[in-house]
C-alpha positions in Angstrom: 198.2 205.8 88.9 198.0 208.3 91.8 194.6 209.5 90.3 193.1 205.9 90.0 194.0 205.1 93.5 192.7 208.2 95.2 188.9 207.8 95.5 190.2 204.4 97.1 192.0 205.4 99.6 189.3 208.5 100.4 187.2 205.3 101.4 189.2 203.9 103.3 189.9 206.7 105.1 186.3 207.6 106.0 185.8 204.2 106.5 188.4 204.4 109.2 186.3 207.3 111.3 183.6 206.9 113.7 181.0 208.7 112.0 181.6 206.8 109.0 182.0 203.3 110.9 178.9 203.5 113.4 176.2 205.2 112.2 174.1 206.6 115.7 172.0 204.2 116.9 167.9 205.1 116.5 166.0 205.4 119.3 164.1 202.0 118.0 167.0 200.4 118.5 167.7 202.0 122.0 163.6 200.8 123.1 164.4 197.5 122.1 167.8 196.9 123.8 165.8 198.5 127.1 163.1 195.8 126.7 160.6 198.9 127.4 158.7 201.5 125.6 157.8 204.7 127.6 154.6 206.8 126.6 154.2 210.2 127.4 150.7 210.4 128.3 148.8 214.2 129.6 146.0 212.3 130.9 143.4 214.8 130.5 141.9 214.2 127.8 138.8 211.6 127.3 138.6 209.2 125.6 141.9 209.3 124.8 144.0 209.1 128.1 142.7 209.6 131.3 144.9 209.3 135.1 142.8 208.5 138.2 145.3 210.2 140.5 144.1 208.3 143.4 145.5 205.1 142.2 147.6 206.1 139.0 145.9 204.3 136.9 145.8 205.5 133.1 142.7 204.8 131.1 141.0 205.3 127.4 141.5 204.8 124.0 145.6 206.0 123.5 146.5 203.4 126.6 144.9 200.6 124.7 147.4 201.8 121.7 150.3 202.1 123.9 149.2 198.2 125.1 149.4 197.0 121.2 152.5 199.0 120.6 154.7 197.2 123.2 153.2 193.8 121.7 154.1 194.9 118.0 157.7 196.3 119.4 158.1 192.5 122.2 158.7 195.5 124.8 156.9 196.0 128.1 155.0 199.1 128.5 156.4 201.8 130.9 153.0 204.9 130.9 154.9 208.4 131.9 152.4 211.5 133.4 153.2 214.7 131.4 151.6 218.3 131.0 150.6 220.0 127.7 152.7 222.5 128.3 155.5 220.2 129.0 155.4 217.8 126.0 158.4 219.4 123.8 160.4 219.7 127.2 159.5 216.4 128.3 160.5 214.8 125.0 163.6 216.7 124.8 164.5 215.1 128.3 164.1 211.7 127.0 161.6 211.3 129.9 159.7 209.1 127.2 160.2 207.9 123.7 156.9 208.9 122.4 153.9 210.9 123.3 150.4 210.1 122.9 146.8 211.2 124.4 145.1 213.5 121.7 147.7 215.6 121.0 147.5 218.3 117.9 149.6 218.4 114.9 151.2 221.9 115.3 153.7 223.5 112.9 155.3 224.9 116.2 155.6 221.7 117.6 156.9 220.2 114.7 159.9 222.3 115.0 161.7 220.6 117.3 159.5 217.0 117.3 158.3 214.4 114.4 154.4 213.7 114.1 153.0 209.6 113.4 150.7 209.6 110.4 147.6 211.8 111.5 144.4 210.0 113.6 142.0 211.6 114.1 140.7 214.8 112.1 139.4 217.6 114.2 139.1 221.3 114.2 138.2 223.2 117.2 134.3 223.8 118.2 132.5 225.0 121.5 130.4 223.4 123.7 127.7 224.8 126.3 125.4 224.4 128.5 122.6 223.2 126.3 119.9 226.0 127.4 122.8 229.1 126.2 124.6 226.8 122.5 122.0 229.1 120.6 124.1 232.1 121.6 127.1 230.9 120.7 126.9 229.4 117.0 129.7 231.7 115.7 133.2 232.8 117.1 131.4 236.3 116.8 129.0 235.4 119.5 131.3 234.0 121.7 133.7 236.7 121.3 131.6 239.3 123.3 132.7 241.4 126.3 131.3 239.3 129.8 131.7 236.0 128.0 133.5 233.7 130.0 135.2 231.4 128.0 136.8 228.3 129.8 140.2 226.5 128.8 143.0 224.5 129.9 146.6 226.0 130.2 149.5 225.0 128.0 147.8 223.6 125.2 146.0 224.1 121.7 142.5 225.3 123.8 144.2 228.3 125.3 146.6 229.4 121.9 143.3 229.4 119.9 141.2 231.0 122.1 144.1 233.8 123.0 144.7 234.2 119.1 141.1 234.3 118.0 139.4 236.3 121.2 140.0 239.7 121.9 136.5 240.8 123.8 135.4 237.6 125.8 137.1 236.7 128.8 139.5 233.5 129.1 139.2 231.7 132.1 141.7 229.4 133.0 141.0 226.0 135.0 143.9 224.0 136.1 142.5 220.7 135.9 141.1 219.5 132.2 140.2 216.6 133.8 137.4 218.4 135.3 136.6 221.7 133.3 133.2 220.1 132.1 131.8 219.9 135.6 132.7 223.8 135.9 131.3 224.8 132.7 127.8 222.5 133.5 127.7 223.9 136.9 127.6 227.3 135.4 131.2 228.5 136.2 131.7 229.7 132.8 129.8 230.2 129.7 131.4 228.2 126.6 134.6 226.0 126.2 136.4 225.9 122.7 138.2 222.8 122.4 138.7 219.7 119.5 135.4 218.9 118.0 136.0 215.4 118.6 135.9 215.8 122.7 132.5 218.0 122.6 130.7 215.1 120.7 132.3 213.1 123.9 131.5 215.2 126.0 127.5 215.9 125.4 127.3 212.4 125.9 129.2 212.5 129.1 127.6 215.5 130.7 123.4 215.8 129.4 123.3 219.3 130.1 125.8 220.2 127.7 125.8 220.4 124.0 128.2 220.5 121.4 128.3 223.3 118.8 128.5 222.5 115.0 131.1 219.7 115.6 130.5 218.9 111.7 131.9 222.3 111.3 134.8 223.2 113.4 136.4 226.5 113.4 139.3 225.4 111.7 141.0 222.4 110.8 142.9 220.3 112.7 144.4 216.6 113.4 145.3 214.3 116.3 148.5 212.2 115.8 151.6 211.1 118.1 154.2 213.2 119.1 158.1 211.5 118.2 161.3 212.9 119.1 163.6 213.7 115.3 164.5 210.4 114.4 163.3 209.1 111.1 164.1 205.5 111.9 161.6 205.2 114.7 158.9 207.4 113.1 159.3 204.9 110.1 158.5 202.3 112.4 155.7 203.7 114.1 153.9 205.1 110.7 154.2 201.6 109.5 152.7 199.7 112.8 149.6 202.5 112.4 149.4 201.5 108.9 148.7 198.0 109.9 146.4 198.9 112.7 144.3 200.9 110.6 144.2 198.4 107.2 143.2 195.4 110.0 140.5 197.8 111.1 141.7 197.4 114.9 142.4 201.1 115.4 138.7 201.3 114.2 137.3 198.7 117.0 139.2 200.7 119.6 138.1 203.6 118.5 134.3 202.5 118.3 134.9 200.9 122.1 136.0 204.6 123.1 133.9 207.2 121.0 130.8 205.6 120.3 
């Protein structure tokens, strides 16, 4: 009798403990009882997100996603300024509940953070001015001593470039916002970044050219950045799924990149 009764009353006991009882709550759940959904946002990076610090005002392709988020969620849309090099911090401090604004799918990030379904594929590629790009085709030629290569601190630019250069000379510029202008203005001689922002960016700036965008360096992907919790990535991956199979990601993205 003892036998049959046991597994009963091992569920009744667990049943009787917290952990057992009330599972923790997701972070979904937590955005919806706050009514609000805060994006982490770099706001560097065309077309993708870009702040006008004069008026704070976030622009581009990742706030119109963050707009059709919070109407899929029936949550207002709080937009929070963050760094590249403060993302994982950032997230871990619950400043916001997700991150977006171009950001690459790293196996060091994901060691402490989820990634959304992937984007946008990329792979690094260099742009120049458009009277030097047939000098630097290759990582070879960029990777010569009196090459000044430009890049932004913090992120993927700058870990790429201090991984794969050993002879050319890494400059950094504080403000990605405007590292174009310095390397059209002749301040430095090449800038390795995602292949997808030099095709922008040759169209933004006529004097500069992008580099074999069709073949990057290596290969890479754009997604957003979640803290570890498998209910709200479920969520999210499932919202993108719609977005894309509507084809409305696609007519934001044409608005932004084309």
């Amino acid at each position: 009798m003892w036998t049959l009764l046991r597994p009963f009353l091992l569920l009744l006991l667990l049943a009787a403990t917290p952990a057992f009882a009330q599972a923790p709550a997701s972070k979904l759940d937590a955005i919806l009882a706050r009514g609000t959904v805060r994006v982490g946002l770099p706001g560097d990076y065309r077309p993708f997100a870009v702040l006008d610090k004069s008026t704070g005002h976030f622009d581009g392709l990742d706030v119109d996603m963050a707009d059709s988020l919070g109407r899929a969620l029936g949550t207002k849309v709080e937009l929070v300024p963050t760094t590249w090099g403060g993302l994982l911090a950032d997230l871990a401090a619950d400043k916001f509940d997700l991150a977006m604004g171009g950001i690459s799918v790293t196996l060091e990030r994901q060691k402490t953070a989820f990634f959304s379904v992937p984007l946008v594929r990329t792979g690094k590629a260099a742009i120049a001015r458009c009277t030097d790009k047939d000098h630097f085709g290759s990582l070879a030629e960029i990777d010569r001593p009196g090459v000044k290569v430009l890049t932004n601190p913090g992120g993927t630019n700058e870990r790429f470039d201090r991984a794969t250069l050993k002879a050319a000379d890494i400059v950094v510029f504080p403000d990605n916002a405007k590292i174009f202008d310095e390397l059209a203005a002749g301040r430095g001689d090449v800038m390795i970044t995602d292949s997808v922002e030099t095709r922008l960016q040759q169209k933004l700036h006529p004097g500069l050219c992008a580099i074999h965008p069709d073949r990057p360096f290596d290969f890479g992907e754009l997604a957003y950045l979640l803290p570890r919790d498998p209910v709200l990535k479920a969520w999210i991956d499932q919202w993108l799924h719609i977005e894309i199979e509507t084809g409305d990601y696609a007519k934001l993205t044409a608005t932004w990149l084309e």
